[in-house]
N, C-alpha and C positions, 0 to 999 in steps of 0.2 A: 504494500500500500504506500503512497507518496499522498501527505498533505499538504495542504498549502496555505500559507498562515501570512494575511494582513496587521501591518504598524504602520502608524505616522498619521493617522485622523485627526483631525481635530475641528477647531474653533477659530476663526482668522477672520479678518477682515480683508475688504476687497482691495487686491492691487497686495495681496501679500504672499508668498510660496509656501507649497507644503513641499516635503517627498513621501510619498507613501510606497514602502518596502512589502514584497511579499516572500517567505520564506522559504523553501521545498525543505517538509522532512519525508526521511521513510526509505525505500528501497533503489537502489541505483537507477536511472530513467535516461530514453532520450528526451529529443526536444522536438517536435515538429513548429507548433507555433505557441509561445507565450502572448496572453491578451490580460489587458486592461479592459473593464468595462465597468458604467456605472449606471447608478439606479436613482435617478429624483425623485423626490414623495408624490406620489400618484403617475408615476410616467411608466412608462416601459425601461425595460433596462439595453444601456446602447453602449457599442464598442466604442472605446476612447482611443486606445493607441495598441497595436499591438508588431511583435517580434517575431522574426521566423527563425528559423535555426540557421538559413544563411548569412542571416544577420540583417536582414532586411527590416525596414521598421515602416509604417504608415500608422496615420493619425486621422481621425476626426476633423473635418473640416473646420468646428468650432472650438479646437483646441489648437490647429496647426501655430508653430511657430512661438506656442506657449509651454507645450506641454514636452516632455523628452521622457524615453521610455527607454533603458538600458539592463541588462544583463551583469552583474557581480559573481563571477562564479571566486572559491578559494578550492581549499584542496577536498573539504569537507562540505563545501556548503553553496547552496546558488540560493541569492537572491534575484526577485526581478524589481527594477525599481521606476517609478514615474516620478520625475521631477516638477510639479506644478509652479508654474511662476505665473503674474498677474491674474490672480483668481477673480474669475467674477462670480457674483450672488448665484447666477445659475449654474454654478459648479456645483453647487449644494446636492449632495447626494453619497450612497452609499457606495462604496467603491469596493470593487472584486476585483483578484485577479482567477485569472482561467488559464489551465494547461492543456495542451493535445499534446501528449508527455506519450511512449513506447515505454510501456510499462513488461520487461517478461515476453516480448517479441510480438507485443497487444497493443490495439492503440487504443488510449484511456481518455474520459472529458474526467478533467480535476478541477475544481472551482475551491476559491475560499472562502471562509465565512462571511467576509466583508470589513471593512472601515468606514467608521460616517467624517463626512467632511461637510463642515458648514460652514459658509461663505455671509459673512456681514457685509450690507450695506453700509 
């Protein structure tokens, strides 16, 4: 089993940055595509930014040129991470990260719990 574990939520005001890290723990995995995605209160939940394994990255039209979505691997450990800078109000939402991870020669949907981010006017 590989989990996948959100940090860096919080409370902020507009025009200020978060980074929100997600963690993999669990059993050695590949990577097909790491995603960002988020969920505003009453909305559908929508892809933000996401990472392929060739290292290809695309964004959201409404985050381009704000938002950066990067990969942290060490010897023991990958995080994925979103950089958010100039946040505005309708950033507010809950944010997931999502794995299409080769789990065991399988390919696996891995989500995580979530982090809430909210965005002050």
């Amino acid at each position: 089993q590989v989990q996948l574990v959100e940090s860096g939520g919080g409370f902020v005001q507009a025009g200020d940055s978060l980074r929100l890290s997600c963690a993999a723990y669990g059993m050695t995995f590949g990577i097909s595509t790491l995603q960002w995605y988020r969920q505003p209160p009453g909305k559908e939940r929508e892809l933000v930014a996401e990472i392929t394994d060739a290292g290809r990255m695309n964004y959201a039209e409404s985050v381009k040129d704000r938002f950066h979505i990067s990969i942290n691997k060490t010897r023991n450990m990958l995080h994925l991470l979103l950089q958010m800078n100039t946040l505005k109000p309708e950033g507010t939402a809950v944010y997931y990260c999502y794995g299409d991870l080769l789990i065991m020669g399988s390919r696996s949907d891995v989500w995580g719990q979530g982090t809430q981010v909210t965005v002050s006017s």
